[in-house]
MIPATOR-860594 format. One line per 2 residues: number of its first residue (from 1); their letters; for each residue x, y, z of C-alpha. Coordinates in Angstrom, 2 decimals. Layout:
<pts>
NUM = a = X:Y:Z | ...
</pts>
This chain:
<pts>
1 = xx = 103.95:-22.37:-124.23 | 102.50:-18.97:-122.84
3 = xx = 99.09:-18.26:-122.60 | 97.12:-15.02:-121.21
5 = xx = 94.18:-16.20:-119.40 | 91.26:-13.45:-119.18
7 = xx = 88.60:-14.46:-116.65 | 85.39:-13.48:-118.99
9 = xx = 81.55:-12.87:-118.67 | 81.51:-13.18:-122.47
11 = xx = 83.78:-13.95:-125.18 | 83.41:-14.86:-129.28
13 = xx = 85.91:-15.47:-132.11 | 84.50:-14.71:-135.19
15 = xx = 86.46:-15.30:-138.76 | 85.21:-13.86:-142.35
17 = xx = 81.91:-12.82:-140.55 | 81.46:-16.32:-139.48
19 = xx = 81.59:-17.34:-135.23 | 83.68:-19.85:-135.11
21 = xx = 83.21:-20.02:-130.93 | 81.19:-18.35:-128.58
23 = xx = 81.38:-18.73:-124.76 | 79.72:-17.22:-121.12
25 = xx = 81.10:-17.20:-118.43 | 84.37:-18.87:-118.27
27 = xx = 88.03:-18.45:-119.75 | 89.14:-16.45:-122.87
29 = xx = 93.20:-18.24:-123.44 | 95.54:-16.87:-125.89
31 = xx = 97.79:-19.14:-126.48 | 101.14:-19.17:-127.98
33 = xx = 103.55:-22.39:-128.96 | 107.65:-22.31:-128.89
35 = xx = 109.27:-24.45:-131.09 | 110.75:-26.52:-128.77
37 = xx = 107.27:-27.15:-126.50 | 106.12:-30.82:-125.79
39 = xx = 102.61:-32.87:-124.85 | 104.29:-32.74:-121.42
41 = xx = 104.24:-28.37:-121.59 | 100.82:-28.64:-123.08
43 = xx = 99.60:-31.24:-120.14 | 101.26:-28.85:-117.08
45 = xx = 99.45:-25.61:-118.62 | 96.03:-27.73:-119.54
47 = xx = 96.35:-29.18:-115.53 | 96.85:-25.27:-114.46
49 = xx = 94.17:-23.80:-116.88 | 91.21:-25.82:-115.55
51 = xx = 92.07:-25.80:-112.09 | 93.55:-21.77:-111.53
53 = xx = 90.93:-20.46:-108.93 | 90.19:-17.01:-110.19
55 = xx = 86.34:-17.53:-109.66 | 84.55:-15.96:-106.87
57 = xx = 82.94:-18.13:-104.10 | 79.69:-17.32:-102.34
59 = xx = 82.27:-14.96:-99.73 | 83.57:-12.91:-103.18
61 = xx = 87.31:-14.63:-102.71 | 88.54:-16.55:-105.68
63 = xx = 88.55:-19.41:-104.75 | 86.72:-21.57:-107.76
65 = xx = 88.21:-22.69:-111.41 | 86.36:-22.86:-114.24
67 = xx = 85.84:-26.68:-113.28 | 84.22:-25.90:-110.33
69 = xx = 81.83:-23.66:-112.02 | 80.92:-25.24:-114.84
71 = xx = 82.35:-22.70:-116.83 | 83.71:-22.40:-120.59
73 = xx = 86.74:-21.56:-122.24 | 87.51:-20.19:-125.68
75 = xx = 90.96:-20.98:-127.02 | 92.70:-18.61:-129.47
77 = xx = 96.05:-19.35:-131.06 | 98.47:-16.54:-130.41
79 = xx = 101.74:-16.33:-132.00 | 102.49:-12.86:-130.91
81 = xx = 102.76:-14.18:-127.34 | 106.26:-14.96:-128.45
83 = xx = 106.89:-11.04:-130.46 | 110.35:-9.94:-129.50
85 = xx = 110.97:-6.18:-129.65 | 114.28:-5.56:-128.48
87 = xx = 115.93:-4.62:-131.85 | 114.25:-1.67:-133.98
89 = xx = 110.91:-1.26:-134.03 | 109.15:-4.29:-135.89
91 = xx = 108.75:-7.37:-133.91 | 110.18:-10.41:-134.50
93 = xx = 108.44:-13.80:-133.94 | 111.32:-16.08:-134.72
95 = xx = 110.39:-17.88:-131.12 | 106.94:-19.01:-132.43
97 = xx = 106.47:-22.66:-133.30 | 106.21:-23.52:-137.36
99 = xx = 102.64:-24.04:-138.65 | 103.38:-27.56:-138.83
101 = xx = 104.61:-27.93:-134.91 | 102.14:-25.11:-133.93
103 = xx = 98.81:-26.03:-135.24 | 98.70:-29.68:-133.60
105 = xx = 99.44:-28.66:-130.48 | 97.00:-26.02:-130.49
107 = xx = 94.60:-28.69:-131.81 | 95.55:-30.96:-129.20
109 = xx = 95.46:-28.43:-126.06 | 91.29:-27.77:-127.35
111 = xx = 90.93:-31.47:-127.40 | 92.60:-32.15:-123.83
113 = xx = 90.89:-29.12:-121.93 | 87.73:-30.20:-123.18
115 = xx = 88.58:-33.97:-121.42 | 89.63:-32.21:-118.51
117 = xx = 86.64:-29.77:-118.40 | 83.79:-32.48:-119.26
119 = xx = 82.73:-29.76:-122.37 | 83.54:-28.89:-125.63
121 = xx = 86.16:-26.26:-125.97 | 85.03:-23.51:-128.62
123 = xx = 87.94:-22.35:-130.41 | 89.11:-20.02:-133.25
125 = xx = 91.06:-20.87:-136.82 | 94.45:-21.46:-136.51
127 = xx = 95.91:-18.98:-138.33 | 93.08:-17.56:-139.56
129 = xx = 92.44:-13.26:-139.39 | 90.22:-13.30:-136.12
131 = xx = 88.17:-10.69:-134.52 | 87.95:-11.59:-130.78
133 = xx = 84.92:-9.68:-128.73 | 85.40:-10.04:-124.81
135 = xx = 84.18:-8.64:-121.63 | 86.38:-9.30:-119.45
137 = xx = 85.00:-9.93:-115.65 | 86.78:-8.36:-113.04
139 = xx = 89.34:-7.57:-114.85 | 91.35:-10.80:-114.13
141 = xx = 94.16:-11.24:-116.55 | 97.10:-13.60:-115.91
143 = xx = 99.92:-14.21:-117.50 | 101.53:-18.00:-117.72
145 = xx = 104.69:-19.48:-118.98 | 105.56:-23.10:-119.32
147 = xx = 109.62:-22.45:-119.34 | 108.99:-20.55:-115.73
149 = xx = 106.74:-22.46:-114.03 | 108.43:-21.79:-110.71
151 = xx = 107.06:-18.72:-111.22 | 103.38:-19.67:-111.96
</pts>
């Protein structure tokens, strides 16, 4: 799985003119499935998600998660995370998960952050056309990988 995590003031996911999930403070997370990720990729990235300090403390250091602040997180699926462009000029995605691999996982991350956060996860329409609004707060953007976790 890889996910970009934007640290966000503000952050909505709206489909057909309809909001499908609207947050405040908290996490926006793209995320993207492989074909070959597991409950066991989706648990490591769920643990990291809830507990990556990127919040400031009361001395302006990150030092809180979104646990610790009661904060929110809006979960978009993200195919393109996996958009290869080495040949020519159109990316491939031919590393993305199926639909049918894809969408429960996706489905299953929302349900086990919001366990792990005490909330409700808002989310966006798998596979749906989405417009995603953000203000993104500081700007913190990271960048996370479940095949290279030494690395995150």
């Amino acid at each position: 799985m890889r996910a970009v995590v934007q640290r966000v003031t503000q952050a909505s996911c709206t489909v057909d003119s309809v909001c499908t999930g609207k947050i405040e403070n908290g996490l926006l997370v793209l995320l993207g499935v492989e074909e070959d990720d597991s409950e066991q990729d989706m648990e490591w990235l769920g643990q990291k998600l809830v507990n990556l300090r990127i919040f400031s403390d009361e001395n302006g250091l990150m030092n809180r998660s979104v646990k610790d602040i009661g904060g929110q997180i809006l979960l978009i699926s993200q195919f393109t995370l996996f958009a290869q462009t080495k040949k020519g000029n159109r990316p491939s995605f031919i590393r993305a998960a199926r639909p049918d691999k894809a969408e429960p996982l996706y489905r299953d991350m929302g349900t086990y952050l919001g366990e792990l956060l005490g909330n409700e996860v808002q989310m966006g329409i798998f596979g749906a056309d989405m417009k995603i609004d953000l203000r993104n707060d500081g700007p913190v953007t990271i960048m996370m990988n479940t095949k290279d976790k030494d690395n995150f």
